[in-house]
N, CA, C and O of each residue as an XYZ file, in Angstrom:
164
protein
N      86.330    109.901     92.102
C      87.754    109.888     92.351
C      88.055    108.785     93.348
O      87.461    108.408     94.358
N      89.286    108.343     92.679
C      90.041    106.940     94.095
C      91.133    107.286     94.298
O      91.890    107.546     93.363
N      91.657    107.422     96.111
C      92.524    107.359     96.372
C      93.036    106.342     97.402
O      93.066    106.390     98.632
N      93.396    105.486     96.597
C      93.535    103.846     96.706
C      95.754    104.107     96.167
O      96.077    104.891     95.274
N      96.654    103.391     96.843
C      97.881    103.310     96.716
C      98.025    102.314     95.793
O      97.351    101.309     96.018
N      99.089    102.303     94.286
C      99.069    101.754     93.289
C      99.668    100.030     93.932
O      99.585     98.985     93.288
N     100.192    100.168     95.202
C     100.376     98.800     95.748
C      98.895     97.905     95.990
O      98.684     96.705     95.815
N      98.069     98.889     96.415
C      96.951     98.070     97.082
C      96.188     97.600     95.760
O      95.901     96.408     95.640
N      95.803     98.670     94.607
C      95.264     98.188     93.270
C      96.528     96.791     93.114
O      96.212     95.706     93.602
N      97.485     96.894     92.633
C      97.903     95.533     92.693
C      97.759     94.467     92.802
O      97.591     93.574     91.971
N      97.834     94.478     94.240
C      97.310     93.229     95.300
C      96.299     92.929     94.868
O      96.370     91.724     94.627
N      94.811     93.517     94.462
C      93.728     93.380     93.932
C      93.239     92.965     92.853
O      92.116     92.508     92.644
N      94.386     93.182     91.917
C      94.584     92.616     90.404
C      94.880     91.144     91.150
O      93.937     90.353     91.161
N      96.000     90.782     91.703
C      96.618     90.116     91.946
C      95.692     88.472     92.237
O      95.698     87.293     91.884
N      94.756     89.731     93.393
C      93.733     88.360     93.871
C      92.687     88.270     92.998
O      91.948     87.286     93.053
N      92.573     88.816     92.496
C      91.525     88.667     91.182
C      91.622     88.008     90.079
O      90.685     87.606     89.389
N      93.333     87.816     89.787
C      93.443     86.804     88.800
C      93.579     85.525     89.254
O      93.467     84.636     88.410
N      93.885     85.090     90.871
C      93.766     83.930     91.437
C      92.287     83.324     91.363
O      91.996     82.132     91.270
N      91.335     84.525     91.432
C      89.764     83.991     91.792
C      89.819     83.808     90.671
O      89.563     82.607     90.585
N      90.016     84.250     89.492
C      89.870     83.896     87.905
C      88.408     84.973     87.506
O      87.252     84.733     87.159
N      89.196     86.225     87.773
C      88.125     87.274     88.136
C      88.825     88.367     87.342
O      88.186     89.400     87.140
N      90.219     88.248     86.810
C      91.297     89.091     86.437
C      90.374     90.431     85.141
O      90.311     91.655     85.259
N      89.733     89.423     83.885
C      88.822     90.607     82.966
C      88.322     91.186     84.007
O      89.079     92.056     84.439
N      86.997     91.019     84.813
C      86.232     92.000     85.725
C      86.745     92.771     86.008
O      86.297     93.833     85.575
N      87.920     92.864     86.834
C      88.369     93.896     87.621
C      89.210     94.871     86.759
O      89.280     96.087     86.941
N      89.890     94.100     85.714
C      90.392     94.967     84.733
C      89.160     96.120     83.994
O      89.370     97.125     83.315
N      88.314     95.724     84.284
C      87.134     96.282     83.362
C      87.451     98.027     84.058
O      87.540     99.068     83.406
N      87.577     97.828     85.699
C      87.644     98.957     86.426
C      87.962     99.937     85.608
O      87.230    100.678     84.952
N      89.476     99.871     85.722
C      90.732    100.674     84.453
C      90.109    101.110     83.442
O      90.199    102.334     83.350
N      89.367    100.505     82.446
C      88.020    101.094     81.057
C      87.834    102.113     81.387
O      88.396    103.110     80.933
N      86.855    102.087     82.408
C      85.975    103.098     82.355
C      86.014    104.703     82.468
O      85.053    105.326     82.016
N      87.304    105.537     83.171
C      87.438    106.137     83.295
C      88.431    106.915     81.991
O      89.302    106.321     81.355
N      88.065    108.273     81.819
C      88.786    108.700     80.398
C      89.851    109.133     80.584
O      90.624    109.563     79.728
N      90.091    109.041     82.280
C      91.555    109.885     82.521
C      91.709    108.954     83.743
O      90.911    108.882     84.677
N      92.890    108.227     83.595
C      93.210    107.438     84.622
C      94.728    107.828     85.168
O      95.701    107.435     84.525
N      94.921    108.722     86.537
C      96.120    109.266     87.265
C      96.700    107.951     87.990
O      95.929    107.419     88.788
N      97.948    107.371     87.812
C      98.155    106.645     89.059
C      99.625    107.509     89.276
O     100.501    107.752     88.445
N      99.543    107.862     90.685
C     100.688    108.872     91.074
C     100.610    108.621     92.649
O      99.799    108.720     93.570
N     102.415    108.099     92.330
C     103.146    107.287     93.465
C     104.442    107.780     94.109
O     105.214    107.197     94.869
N     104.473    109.183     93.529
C     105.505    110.039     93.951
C     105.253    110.671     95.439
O     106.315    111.125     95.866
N     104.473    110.792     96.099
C     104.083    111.099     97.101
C     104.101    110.372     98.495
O     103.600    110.914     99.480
């Protein structure tokens, strides 16, 4: 389990497609069969 704020994943996409790293990190998102992002809180 991650409890990481859907701003900070962002930012992380963000710099990841600057490094030219954007597939990798997208790969994250794959792997899991149930992916919650919940920002109501």
């Amino acid at each position: 389990m991650s409890d990481i704020p859907a701003y900070a994943r962002a930012a992380g996409l963000a710099k990841a497609h600057a490094e030219g790293r954007l597939d990798e990190r997208l790969g994250f998102f794959a792997k899991p069969k149930l992916l919650i992002v919940d920002e109501l809180g």
